[in-house]
C-alpha positions in Angstrom: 105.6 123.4 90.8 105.4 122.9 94.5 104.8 119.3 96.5 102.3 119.2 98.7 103.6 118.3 102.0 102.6 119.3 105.9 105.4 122.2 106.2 103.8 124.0 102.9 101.7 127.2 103.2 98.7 126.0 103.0 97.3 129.4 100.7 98.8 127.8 98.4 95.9 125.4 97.8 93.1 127.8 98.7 90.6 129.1 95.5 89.3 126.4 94.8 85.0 126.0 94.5 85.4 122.3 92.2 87.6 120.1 91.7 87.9 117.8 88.1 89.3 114.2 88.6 90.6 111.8 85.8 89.8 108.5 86.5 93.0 105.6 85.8 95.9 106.4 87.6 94.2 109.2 89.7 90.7 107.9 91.0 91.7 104.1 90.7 94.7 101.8 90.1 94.1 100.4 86.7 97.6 99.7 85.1 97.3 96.1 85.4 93.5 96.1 84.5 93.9 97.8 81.6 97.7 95.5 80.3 95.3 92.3 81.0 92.4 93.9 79.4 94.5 94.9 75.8 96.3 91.7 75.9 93.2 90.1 75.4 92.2 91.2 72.8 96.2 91.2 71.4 95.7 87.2 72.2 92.7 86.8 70.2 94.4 88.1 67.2 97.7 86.0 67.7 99.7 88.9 69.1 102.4 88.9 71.3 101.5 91.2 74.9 102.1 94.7 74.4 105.1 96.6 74.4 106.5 98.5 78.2 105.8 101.6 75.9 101.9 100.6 74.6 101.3 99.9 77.5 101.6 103.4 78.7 100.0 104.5 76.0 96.7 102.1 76.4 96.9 103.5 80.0 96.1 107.1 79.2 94.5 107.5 76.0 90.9 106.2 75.4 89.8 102.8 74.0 89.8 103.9 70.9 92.7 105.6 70.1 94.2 102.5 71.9 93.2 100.1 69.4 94.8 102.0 66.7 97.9 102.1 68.1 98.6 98.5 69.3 96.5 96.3 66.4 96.6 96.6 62.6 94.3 98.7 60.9 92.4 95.8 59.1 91.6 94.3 62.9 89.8 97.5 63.9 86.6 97.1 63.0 86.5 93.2 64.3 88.2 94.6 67.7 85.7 97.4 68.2 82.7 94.2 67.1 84.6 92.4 70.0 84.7 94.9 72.4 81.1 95.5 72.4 80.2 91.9 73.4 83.3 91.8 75.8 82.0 91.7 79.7 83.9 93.8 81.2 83.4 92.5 84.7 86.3 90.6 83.6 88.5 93.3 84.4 87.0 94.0 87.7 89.1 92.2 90.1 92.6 93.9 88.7 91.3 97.5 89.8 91.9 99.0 92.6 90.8 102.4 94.6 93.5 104.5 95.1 94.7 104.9 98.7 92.5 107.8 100.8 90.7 108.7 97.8 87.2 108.2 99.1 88.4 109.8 102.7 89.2 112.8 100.5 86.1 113.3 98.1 83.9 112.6 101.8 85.6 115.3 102.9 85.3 117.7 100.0 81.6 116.9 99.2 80.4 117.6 103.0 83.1 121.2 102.6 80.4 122.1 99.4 83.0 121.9 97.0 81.6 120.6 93.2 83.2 117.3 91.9 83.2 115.8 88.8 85.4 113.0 86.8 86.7 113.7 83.2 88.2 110.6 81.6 89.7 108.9 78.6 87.1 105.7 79.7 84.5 105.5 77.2 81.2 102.7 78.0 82.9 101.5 81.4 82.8 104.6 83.8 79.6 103.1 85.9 81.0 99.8 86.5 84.0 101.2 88.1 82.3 103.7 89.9 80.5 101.2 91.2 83.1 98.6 91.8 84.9 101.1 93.9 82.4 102.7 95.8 82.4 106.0 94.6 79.2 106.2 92.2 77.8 109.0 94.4 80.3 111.4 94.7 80.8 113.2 90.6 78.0 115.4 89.0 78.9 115.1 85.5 80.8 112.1 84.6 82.2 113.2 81.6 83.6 110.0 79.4 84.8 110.1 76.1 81.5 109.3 74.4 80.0 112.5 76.1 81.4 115.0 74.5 82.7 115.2 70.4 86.4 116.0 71.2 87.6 113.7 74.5 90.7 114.9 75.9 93.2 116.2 75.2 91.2 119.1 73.7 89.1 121.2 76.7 85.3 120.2 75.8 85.0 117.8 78.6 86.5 120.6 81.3 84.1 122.9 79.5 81.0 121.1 80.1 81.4 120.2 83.3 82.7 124.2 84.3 79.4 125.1 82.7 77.1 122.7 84.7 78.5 123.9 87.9 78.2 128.0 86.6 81.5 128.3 87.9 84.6 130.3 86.7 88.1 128.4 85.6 89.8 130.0 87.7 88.5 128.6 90.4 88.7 124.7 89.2 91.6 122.6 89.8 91.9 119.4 87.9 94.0 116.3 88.9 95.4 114.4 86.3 98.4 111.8 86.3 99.8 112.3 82.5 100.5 114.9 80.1 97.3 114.1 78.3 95.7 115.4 81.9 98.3 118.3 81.8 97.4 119.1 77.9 93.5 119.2 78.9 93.6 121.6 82.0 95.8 123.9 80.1 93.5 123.8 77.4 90.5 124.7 79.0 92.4 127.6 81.5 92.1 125.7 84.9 94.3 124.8 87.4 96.4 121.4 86.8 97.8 119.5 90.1 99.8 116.3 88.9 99.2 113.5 91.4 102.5 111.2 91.9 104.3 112.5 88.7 107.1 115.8 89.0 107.7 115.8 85.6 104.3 117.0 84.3 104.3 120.7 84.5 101.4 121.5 87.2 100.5 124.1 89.6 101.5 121.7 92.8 102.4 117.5 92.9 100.0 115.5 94.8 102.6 112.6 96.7 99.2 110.6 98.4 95.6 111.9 99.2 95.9 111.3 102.8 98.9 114.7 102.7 96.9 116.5 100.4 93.6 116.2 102.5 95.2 117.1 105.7 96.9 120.4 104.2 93.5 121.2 102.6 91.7 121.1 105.6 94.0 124.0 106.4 94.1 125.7 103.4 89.7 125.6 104.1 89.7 126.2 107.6 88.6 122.3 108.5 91.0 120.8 111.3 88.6 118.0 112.4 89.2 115.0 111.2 87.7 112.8 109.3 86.3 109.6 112.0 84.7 106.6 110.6 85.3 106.7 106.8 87.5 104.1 104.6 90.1 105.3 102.5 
């Protein structure tokens, strides 16, 4: 593994024709979102908050898998009855872009490159899209109520390799947990960790503003990028 930083050949980063983005932790900050949003629904059984440890797990594995692992097995079916008349708007004002994540994907979508979110998130992806500004940038959205097997196993990488007709190889995706890590080396692309050494990736993403400045090296693009938010 290799950080990206400014003294780094950029070569390093070149190859690339798409790029697959997981959404929590990597497109938005959504830690505290999603501790408020399982506490809820701990509170409404008469459960204490989650543990430091469920709440990492809640944080990268989908909703369901979630509500196995922090409520009994008799609660599931009332949980999964309360979660479909739970507004979700709720949850809203706890996430958060990511810093110079929509300066990057403006830059890569006006460079040609294909981009496309694969995620753990199951009914909620629109709303956050929306919510953060960046419903026009991914074509697919791939949840996990799109495809039979969500991540960690490679169908979701699969699909969205297949709409774009382009080769593995030449993918990257960008992923913040081992769950991320487990599903790019499933499906053959390239994995890039973003804030996290200690998965085992390709390259370490520090912030997006570094990474989008070496890879308008890598791709030959030195102007920068006036007007646009981060």
């Amino acid at each position: 593994m290799f950080l990206v930083n400014d003294l780094m050949h950029p070569g390093i980063l070149a190859g690339a024709e798409g790029f697959i983005f997981d959404c929590d932790g990597v497109l938005i900050d959504s830690l505290a979102a999603n501790i408020w949003y399982y506490n809820h629904f701990r509170a409404r059984f008469g459960l204490p908050p989650m543990s430091l440890e469920e709440e990492h797990f809640t944080h990268t594995r989908n909703t369901f898998d979630s509500f196995r692992r922090i409520l009994p097995p008799e609660l599931y079916d009332e949980a999964m009855r309360l979660r479909r008349e739970f507004d979700y708007r709720l949850v809203m004002p706890h996430v958060r872009r990511e810093p110079g994540v929509r300066r990057l994907l403006s830059w890569m979508r006006r460079q040609g490159f294909h981009l496309a979110v694969n995620t753990s998130r199951a009914d909620t992806m629109d709303l956050v899209l929306g919510h953060t500004d960046l419903t026009d940038f991914f074509r697919p959205v791939v949840t996990a109520l799109t495809v039979s097997r969500p991540k960690p196993a490679p169908d979701g990488v699969l699909r969205i390799l297949s709409d774009w007709n382009c080769p593995r190889e030449r993918a990257v995706f960008i992923g913040d947990s081992v769950v991320d890590e487990r599903t790019a080396k499933a499906a053959g692309v390239r994995f890039w960790s973003y804030r996290d050494e200690s998965l085992d990736a390709e390259a370490c993403i520090p912030d997006y503003f570094t990474l989008l400045r070496c890879l308008r090296r890598a791709y030959g693009s030195p102007r920068a990028d006036v007007g646009l938010d981060s």
